[in-house]
Each structure stands twice: as C-alpha cells, then as structure tokens.
N, C-alpha and C positions, 0 to 999 in steps of 0.2 A: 082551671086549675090554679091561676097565679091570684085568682080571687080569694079560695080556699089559706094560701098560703099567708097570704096577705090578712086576711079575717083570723088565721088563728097566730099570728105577729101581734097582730093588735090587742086580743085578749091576750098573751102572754104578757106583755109591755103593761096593758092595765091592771093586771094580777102581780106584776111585780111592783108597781107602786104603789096600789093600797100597802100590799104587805110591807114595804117601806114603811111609809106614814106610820103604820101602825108601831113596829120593830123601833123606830124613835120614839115615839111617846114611851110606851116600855123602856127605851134607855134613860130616859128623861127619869123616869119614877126611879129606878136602878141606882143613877147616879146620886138623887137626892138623899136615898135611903143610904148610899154607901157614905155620903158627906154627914151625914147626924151616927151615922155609927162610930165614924171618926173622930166627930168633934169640929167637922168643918164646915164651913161657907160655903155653898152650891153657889156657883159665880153664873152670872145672866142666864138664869132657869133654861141651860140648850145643850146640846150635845151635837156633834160634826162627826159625820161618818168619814171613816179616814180610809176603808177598804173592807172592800167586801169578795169572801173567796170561797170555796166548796169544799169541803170537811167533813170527815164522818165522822157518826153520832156512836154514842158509846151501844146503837144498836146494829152499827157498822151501817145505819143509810147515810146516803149524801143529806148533806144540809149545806145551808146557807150561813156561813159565819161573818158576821159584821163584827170591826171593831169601831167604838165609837170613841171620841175624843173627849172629855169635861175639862174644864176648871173648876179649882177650890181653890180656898183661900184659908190659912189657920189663923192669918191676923187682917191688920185691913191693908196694909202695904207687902202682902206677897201675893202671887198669882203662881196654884201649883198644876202642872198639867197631870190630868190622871185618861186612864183607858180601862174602857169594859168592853167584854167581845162577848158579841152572843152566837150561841148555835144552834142557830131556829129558832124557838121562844126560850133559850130558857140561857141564864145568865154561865157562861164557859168559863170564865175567867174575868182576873181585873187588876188595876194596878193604880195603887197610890204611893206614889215615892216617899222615903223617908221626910219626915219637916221638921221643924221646931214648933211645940207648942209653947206661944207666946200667953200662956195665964197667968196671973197678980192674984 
C-alpha cells in the first residue's frame, strides 16, 4: 500500500512541474507582450513566481493561481517591478505601476 502512495506522490510532483515549466514560459510570453503594449523594456527575458494559491475559475472549479514577478524598464536607468497572476492557463490579472515615460 505505501508503494501505491508513494508512486502516485511521485506522478503528482512530476505533473506539477511540467505544468510549472510550462505556466512560465507562458508568463515569460505574457509579460513580453504586456511590455511592448506599454512601451517598455522586458528586463532579463524572466519571470520569478512569487506564489502560488488555489482559486476558483469564473466556472466556480478550483484552479491554480500563480503570480509571477517581471521587471521593465521605460528608460535605461529605472527598474520597474510589475506582476501577472494566472488562473490555470489563462492570464487573471496584472500590474504595471504608474512611470514616467522618459521620450525626446
């Protein structure tokens, strides 16, 4: 029996970090596309999960909600931190703080 328990731990664990893997990349694209809709600099092409929590979907299931952390930048000497939180695949929410655009 503790075999059973133990084999289906381990498929749960490698099921949740594909889905990981994947759910960054996706934020990776997300944030890029949020940084050229704004006008800004996608700072070192990454994203950092900052938490991840259980949420339901506007179909009332449980989901998985990640938020993810970015940096942009509107000139070359600022660093602005922004956040996108997904729920399940699909983008929930997002935040980029007010800045200065710095254009001549």
């Amino acid at each position: 029996m503790l075999e059973y328990i133990l084999l289906v731990l381990l498929i749960v664990t490698v099921w949740f970090w594909i889905d990981t893997i994947s759910k960054r990349e996706l934020a990776i694209q997300l944030g890029e596309n949020l940084s050229k809709q704004f006008d800004l600099q996608f700072l070192d092409g990454t994203v950092a999960c900052e938490k991840i929590t259980l949420k339901r979907n506007e179909k009332g299931q449980v989901a998985i909600l990640r938020c993810y952390e970015f940096m942009v930048s509107s000139s070359t000497n600022d660093r602005i931190k922004c956040n996108l939180f997904l729920l399940g695949k699909h983008l929930h929410n997002w935040h980029i703080p007010p800045y200065i655009s710095m254009e001549i």
